[in-house]
MIGU-200542 format. One line per field, with one value per residue: x, y, z of N, C-alpha, C in turn; residue in three letters; residue number from 1. Coordinates in steps of 0.2 Angstrom, whole numbers, plus 2048, in hexadecimal, padded with zeros to 3 digits. Layout:
<marzas>
n.xx	c(X:...) .
n.yy	c(Y:...) .
n.zz	c(Z:...) .
ca.xx	c(X:...) .
ca.yy	c(Y:...) .
ca.zz	c(Z:...) .
c.xx	c(X:...) .
c.yy	c(Y:...) .
c.zz	c(Z:...) .
rest	c(Ala:...) .
nr	c(NUM:...) .
</marzas>
This chain:
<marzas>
n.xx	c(804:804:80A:80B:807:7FB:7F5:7EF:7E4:7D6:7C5:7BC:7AF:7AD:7A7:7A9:7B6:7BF:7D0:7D7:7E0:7DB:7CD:7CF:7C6:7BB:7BC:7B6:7BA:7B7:7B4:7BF:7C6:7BF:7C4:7D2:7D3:7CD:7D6:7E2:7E0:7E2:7E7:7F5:7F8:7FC:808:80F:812:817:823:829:82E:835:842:842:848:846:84F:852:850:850:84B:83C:832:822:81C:80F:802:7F7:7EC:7F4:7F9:805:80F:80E:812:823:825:823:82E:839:839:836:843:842:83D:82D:823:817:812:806:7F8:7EC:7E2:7D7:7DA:7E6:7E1:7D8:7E2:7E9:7E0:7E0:7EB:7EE:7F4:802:814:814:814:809:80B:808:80A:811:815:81E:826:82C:82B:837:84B:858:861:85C:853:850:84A:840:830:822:813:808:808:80F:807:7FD:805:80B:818:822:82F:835:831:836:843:842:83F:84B:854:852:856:861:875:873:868:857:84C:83C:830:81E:814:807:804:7F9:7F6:7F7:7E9:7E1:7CF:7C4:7B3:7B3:7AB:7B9:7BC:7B5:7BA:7C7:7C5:7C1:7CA:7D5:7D0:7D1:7DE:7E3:7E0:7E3:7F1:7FC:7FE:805:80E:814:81E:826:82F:83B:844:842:848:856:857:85A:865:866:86A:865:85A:853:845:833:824:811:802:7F3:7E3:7D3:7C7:7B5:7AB:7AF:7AA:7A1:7A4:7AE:7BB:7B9:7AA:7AA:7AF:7A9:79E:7A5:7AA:7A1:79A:7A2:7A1:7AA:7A5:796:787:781:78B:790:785:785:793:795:789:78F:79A:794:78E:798:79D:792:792:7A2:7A9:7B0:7BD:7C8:7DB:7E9:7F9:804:816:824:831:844:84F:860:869:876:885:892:8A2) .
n.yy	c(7FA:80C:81A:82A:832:82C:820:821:81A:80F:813:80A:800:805:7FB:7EE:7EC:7F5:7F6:804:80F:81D:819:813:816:814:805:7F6:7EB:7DD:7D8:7D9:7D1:7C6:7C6:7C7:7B7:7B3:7B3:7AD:7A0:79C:791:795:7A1:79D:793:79D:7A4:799:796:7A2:7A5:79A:79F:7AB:7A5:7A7:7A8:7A4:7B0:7BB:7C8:7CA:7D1:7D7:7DE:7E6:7DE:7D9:7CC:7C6:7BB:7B5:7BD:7B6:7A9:7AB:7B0:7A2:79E:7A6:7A8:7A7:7B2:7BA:7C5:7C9:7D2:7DA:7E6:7F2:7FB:7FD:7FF:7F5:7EB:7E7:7E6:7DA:7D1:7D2:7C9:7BE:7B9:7B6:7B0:7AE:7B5:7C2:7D2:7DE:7EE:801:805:80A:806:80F:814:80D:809:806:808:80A:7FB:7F1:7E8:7D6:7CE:7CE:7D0:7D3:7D2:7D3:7E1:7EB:7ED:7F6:804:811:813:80A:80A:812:80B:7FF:804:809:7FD:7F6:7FD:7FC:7EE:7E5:7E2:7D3:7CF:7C8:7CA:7C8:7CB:7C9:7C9:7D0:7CE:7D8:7D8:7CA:7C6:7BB:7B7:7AE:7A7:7B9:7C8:7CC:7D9:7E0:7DB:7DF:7ED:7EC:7E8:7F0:7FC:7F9:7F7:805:80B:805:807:800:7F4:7ED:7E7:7DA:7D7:7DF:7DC:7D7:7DE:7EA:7E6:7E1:7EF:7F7:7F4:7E7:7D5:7C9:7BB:7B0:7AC:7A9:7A5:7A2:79D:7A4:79B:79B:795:78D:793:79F:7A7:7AD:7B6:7C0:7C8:7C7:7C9:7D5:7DE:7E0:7E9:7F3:7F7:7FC:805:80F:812:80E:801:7FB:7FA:7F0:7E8:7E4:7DC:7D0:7CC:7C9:7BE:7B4:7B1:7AC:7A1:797:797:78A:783:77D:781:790:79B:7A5:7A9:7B0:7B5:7B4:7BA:7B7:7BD:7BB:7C3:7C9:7D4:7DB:7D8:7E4:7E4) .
n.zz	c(800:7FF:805:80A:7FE:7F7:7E9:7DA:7DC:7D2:7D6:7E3:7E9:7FB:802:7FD:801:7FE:7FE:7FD:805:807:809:817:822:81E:81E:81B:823:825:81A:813:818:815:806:806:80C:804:7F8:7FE:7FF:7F2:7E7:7DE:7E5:7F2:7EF:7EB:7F7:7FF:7F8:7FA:807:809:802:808:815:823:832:844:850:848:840:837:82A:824:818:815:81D:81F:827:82D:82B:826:82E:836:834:833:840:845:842:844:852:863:868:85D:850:848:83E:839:82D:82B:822:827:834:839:82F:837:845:843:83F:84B:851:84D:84F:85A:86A:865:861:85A:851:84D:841:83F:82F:81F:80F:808:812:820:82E:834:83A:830:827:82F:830:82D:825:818:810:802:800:7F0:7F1:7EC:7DE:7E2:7E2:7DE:7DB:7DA:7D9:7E4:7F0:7EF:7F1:7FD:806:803:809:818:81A:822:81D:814:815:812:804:7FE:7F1:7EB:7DE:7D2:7C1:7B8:7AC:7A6:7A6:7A0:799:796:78F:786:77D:773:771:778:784:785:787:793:79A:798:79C:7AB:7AC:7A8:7B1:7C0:7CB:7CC:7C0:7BA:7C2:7C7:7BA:7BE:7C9:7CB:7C4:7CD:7D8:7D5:7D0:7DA:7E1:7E6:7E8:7E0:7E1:7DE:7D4:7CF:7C9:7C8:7C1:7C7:7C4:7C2:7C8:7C5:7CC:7CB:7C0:7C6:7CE:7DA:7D3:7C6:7C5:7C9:7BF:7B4:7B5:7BC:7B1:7A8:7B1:7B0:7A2:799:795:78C:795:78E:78A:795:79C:794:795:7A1:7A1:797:79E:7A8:7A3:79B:7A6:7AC:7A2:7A6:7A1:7A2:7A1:7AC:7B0:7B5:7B9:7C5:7CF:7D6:7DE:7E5:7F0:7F5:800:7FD:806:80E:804) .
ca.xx	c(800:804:80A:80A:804:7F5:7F7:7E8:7DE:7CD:7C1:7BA:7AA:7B3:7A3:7AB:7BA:7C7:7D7:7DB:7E4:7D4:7C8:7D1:7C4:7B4:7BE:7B1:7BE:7B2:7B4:7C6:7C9:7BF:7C8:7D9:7D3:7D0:7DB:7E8:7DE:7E5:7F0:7FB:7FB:801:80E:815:815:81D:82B:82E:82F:83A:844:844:84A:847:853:852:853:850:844:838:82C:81D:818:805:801:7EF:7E8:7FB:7FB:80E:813:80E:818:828:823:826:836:83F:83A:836:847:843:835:82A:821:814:811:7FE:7F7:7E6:7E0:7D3:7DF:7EC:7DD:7D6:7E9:7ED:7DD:7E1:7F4:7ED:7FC:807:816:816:814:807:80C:805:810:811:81C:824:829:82C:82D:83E:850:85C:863:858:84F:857:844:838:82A:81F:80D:801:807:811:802:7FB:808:80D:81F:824:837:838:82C:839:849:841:842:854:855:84D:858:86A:877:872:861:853:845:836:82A:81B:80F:802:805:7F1:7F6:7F7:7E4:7DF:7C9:7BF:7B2:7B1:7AE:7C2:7BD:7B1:7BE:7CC:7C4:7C2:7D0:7DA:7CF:7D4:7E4:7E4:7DD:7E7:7F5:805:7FD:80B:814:817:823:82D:833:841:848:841:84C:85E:85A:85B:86C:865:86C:85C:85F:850:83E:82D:81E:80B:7FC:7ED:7DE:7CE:7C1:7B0:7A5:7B5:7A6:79A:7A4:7B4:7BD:7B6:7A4:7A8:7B3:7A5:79B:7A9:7AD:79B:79A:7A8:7A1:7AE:7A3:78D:781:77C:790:78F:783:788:799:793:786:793:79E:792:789:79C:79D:78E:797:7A6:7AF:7B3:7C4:7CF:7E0:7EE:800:80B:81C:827:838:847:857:863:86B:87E:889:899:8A9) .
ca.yy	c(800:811:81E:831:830:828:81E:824:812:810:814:804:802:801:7F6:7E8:7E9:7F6:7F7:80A:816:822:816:811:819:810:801:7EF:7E3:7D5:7D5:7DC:7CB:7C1:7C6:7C2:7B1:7AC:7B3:7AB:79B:79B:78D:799:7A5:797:790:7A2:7A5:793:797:7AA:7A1:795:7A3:7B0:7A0:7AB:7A5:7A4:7B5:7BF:7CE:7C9:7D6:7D3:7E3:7E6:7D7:7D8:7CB:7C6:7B2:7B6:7BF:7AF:7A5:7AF:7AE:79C:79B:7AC:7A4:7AC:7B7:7BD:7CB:7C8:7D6:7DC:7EE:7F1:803:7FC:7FE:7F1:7E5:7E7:7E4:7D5:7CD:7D0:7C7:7B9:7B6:7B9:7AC:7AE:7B9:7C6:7D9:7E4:7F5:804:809:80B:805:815:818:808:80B:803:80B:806:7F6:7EE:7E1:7CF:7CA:7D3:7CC:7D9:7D0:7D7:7E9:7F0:7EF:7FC:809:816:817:806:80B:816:805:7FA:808:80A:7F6:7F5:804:7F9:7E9:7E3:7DE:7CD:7D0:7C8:7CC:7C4:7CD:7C7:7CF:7CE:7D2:7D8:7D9:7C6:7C2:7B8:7B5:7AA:7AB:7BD:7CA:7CE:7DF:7E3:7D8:7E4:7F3:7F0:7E7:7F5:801:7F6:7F8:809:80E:803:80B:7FC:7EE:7E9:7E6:7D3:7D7:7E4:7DA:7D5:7E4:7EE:7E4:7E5:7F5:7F9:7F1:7E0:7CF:7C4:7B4:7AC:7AE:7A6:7A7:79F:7A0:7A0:797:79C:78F:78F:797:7A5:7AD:7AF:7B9:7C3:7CE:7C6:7CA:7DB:7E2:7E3:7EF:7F8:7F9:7FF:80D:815:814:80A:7FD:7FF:7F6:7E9:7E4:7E2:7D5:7CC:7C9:7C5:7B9:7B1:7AC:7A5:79D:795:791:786:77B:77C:787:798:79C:7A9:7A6:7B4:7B3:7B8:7BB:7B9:7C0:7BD:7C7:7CB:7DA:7DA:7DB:7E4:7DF) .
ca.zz	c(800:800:80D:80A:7F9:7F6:7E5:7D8:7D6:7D0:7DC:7E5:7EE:7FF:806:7FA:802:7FC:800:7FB:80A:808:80C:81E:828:81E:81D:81C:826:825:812:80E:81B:812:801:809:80E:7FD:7F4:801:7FE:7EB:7E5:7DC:7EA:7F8:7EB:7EE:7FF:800:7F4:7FD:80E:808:801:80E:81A:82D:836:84C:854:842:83F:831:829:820:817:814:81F:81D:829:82E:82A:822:832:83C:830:834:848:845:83E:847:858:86A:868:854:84F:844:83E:832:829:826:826:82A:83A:838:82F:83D:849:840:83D:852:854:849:84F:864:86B:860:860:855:852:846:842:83A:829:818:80A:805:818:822:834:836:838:82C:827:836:82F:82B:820:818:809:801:7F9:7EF:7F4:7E6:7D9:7E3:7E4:7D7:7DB:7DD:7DB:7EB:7F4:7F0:7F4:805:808:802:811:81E:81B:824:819:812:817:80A:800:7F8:7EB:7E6:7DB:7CD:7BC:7B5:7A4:7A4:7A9:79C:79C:792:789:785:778:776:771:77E:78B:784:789:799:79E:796:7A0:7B0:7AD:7A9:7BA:7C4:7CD:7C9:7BD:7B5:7C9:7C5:7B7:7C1:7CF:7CB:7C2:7D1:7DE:7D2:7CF:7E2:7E3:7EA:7E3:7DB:7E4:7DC:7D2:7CD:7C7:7CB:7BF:7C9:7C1:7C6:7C8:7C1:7CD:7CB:7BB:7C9:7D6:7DA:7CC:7BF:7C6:7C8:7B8:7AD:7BA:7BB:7AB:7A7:7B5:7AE:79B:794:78F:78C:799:78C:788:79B:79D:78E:796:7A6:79E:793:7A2:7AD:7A0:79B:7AD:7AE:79F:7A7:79A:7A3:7A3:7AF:7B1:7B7:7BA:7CD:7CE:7DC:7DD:7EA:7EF:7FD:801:7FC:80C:80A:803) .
c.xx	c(804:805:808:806:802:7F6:7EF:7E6:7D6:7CB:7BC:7B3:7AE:7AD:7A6:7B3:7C0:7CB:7DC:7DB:7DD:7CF:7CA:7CC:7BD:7B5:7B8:7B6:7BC:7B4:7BB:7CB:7C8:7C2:7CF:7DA:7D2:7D2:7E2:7E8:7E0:7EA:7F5:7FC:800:806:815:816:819:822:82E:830:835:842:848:848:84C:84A:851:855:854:84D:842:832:829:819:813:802:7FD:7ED:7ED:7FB:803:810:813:812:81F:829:826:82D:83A:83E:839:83C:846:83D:833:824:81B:812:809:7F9:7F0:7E5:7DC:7D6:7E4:7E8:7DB:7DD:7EB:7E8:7DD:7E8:7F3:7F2:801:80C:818:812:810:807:809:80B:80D:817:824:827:829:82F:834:845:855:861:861:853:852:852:842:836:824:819:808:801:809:809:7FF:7FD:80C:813:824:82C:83A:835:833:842:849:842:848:854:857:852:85D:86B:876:86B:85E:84E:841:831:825:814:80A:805:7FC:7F1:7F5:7F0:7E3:7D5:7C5:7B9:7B0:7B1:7B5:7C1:7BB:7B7:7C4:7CA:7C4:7C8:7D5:7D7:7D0:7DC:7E8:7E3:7E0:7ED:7FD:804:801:811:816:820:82A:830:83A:846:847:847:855:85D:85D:861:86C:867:865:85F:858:848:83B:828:817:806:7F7:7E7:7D7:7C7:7BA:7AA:7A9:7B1:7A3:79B:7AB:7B4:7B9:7AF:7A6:7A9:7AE:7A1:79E:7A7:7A6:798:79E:7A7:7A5:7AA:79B:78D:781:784:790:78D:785:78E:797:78C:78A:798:79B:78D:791:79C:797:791:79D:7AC:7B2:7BB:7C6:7D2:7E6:7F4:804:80F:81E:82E:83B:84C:859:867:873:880:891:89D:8AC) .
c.yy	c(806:815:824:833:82A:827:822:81D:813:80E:80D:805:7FE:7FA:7ED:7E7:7EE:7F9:7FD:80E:819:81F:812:812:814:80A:7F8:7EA:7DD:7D3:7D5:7D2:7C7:7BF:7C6:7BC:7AD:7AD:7B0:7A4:796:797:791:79C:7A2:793:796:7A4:7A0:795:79E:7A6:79E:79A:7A7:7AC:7A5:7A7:7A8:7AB:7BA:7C2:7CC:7CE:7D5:7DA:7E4:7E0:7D6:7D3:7C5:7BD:7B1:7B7:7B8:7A8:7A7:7B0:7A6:79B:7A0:7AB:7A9:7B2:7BB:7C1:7C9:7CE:7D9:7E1:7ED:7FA:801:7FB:7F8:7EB:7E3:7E3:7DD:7CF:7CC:7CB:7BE:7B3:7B9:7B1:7AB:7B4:7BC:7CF:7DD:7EB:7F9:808:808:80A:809:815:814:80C:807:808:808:800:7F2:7E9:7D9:7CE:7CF:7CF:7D1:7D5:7D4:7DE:7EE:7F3:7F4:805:80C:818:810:803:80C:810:801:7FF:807:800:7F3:7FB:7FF:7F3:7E8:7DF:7D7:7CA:7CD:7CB:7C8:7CA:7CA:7CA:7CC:7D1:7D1:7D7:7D1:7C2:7BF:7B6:7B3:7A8:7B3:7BF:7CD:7D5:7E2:7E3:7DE:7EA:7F3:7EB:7EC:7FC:801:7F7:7FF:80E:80C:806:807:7F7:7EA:7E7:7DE:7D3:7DA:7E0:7DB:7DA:7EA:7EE:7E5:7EB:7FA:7F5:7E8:7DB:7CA:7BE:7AD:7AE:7A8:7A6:7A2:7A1:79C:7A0:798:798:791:796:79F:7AA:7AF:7B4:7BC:7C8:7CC:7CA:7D3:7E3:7E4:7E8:7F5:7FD:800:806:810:817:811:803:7FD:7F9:7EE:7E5:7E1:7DC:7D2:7C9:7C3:7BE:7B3:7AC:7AB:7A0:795:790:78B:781:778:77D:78F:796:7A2:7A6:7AD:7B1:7B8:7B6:7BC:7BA:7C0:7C0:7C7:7D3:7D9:7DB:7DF:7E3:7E4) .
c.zz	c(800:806:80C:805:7F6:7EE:7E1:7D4:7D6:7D6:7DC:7EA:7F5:802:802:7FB:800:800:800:803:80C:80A:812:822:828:81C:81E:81D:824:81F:811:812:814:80A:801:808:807:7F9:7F8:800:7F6:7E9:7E5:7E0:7F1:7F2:7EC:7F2:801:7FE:7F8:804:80C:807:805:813:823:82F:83E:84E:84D:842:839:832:823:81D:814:818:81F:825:82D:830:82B:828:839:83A:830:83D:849:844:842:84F:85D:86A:860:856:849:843:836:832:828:829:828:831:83B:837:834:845:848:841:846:854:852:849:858:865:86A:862:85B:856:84B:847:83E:836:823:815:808:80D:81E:82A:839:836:833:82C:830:837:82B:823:81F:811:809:7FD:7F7:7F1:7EF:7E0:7DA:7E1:7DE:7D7:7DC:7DE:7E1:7F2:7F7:7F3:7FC:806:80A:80A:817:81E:81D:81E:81B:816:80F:80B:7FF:7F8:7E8:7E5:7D5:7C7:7BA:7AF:7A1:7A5:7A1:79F:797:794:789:77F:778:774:776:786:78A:786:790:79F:79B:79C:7A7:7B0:7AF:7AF:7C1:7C4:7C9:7C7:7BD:7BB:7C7:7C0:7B9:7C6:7CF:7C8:7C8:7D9:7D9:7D1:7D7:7E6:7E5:7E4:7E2:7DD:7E0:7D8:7D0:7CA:7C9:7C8:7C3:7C4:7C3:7C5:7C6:7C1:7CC:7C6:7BF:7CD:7D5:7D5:7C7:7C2:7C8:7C3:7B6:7B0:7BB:7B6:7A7:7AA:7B1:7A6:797:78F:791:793:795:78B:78E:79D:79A:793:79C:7A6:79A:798:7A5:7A8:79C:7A1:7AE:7AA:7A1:7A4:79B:7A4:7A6:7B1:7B4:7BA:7C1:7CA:7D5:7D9:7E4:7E9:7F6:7FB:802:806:809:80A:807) .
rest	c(Unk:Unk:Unk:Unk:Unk:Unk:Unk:Unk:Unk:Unk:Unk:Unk:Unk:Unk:Unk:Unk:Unk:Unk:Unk:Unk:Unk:Unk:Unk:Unk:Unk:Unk:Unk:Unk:Unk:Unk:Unk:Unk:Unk:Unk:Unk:Unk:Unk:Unk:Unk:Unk:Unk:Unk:Unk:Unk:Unk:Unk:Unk:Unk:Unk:Unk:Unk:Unk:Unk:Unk:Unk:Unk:Unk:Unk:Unk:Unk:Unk:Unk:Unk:Unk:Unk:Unk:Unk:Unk:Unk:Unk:Unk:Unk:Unk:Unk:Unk:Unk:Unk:Unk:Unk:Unk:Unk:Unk:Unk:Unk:Unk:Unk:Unk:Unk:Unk:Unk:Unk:Unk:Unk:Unk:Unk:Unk:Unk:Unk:Unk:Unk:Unk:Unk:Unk:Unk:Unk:Unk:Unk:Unk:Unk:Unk:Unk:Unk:Unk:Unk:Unk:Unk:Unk:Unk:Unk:Unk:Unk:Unk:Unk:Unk:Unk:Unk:Unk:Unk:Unk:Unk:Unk:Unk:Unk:Unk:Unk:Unk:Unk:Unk:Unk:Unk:Unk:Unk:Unk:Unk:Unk:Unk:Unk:Unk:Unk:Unk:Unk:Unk:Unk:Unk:Unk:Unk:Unk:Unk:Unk:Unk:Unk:Unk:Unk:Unk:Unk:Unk:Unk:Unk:Unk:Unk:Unk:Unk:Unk:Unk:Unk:Unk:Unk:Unk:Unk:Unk:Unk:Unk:Unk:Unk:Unk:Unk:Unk:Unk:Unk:Unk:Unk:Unk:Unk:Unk:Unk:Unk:Unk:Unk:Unk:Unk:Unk:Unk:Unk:Unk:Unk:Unk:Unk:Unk:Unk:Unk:Unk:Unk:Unk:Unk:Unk:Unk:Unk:Unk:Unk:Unk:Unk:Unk:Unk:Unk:Unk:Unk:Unk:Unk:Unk:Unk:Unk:Unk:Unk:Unk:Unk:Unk:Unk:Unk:Unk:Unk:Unk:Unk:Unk:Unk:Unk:Unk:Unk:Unk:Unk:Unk:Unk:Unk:Unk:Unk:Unk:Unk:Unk:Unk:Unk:Unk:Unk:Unk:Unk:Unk:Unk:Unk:Unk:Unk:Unk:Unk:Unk:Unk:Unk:Unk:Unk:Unk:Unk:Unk:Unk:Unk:Unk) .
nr	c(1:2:3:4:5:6:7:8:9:10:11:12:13:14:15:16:17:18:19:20:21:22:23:24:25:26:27:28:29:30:31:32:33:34:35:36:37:38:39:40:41:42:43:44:45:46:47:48:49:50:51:52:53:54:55:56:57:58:59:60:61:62:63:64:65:66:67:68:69:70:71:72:73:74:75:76:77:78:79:80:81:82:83:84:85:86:87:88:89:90:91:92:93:94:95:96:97:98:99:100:101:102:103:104:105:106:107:108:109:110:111:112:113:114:115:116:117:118:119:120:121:122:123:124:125:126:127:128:129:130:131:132:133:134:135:136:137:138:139:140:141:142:143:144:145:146:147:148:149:150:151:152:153:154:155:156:157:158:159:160:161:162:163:164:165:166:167:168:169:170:171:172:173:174:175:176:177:178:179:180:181:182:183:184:185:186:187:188:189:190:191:192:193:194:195:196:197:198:199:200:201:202:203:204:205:206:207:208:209:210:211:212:213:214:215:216:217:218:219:220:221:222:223:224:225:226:227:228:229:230:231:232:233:234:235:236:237:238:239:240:241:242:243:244:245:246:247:248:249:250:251:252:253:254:255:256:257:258:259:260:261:262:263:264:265:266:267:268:269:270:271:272:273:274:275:276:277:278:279:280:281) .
</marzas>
């Protein structure tokens, strides 16, 4: 997420959950959980928190930080491994998220804190771990995101990245000119679509050694036409003009009439990316 400046994303009805800085106060916890929980529930998304884990390797008596932790599963996964004498720590400027997350990890030791990406409340070279999900594609500066991380790490400190590329959503069956216009108008409105591809040039360019990458196409299952993004693109798409009322139903008729044969397709690609932080010669 964001700290000082607020990223310019398409405006979300926050009752379904969004996740923009400006809507903190009328934030719907209930939902923004429930849209954590299945997005965490994703093959592809649990291939990549396994492989960052594996990655990052927290070592006993380490500070591990989990920026944006949402509803801090990760930060209790880093609790386990850095042990009674390590910290484990997750970033999340939600008030509600941070409430949610302590209540969710009550026994546990670990620590939610209020920050933002640009401006991480740590002193320099102070953190062994840190892993950043699902937060870049928010933020409109996602060089200075990942500068301030390098900031925050000890030499031979790691990283793990991982992000969404939107540009690869693939959705079947649609009209492809109808689909083009509003997956171009979704892009065009999101803050950092294209964050999947950058990783890895985000981390060398910030000096850090690339110690490893991946990727994960998640697959989105049938009832996937009836509910989630897909079910509310074309609504969007439609508020805003981009495409009529009548293209609207059509699409949306199209893919749950697919789903009932068992023929919808969505499919999207993550990206994970590790590094460490040189020490020096």
């Amino acid at each position: 997420m964001t700290e000082t400046q607020v990223p310019d994303e398409p405006v979300v009805d926050a009752t379904r959950g969004s996740f923009k800085l400006t809507h903190v106060a009328e934030q719907n916890i209930e939902r923004q959980a429930f849209i954590l929980d299945v997005m965490a529930s994703r093959p592809a998304v649990k291939t990549l928190k396994t492989w960052a884990l594996r990655k990052l390797a927290p070592a006993v008596g380490e500070t591990a930080v989990d920026v944006g932790s949402g509803t801090g599963e990760d930060v209790v996964a880093f609790a386990e491994l850095v042990g009674p004498d390590g910290h484990a720590i997750g970033v999340e400027p939600s008030p509600g998220l941070r409430t949610e997350a302590t209540r969710r990890s009550a026994g546990v030791q670990v620590e939610y804190v209020d920050g933002h990406a640009e401006a991480l409340p740590f002193g320099d070279e102070s953190v062994d771990v840190l892993r950043c999900e699902r937060v870049l594609q928010h933020v409109d500066n996602p060089t200075a995101v990942v500068k301030e991380m390098t900031r925050v790490l000890r030499p031979g400190g790691r990283i793990a990245l991982i992000d969404t590329d939107w540009a690869t959503a693939i959705i079947h069956p649609a009209d492809p000119d109808v689909l083009q216009r509003m997956v171009g108008y979704f892009l065009s409105e999101s803050a950092n679509p294209f964050s999947g591809r950058q990783l890895r040039g985000l981390l060398a360019e910030a000096g850090l050694e690339i110690t490893g990458e991946t990727a994960s196409t998640w697959i989105e299952a049938q009832e996937g036409a009836r509910q989630g993004f897909i079910a509310m693109m074309h609504l969007t798409a439609a508020q805003a003009g981009v495409i009529t009322p009548a293209e609207a139903d059509n699409f949306a008729q199209g893919l749950a009439e697919a789903a009932d044969r068992g023929a919808f397709h969505m499919s999207l690609t993550m990206y994970a990316v590790s590094a460490l932080k040189p020490r020096a010669v």
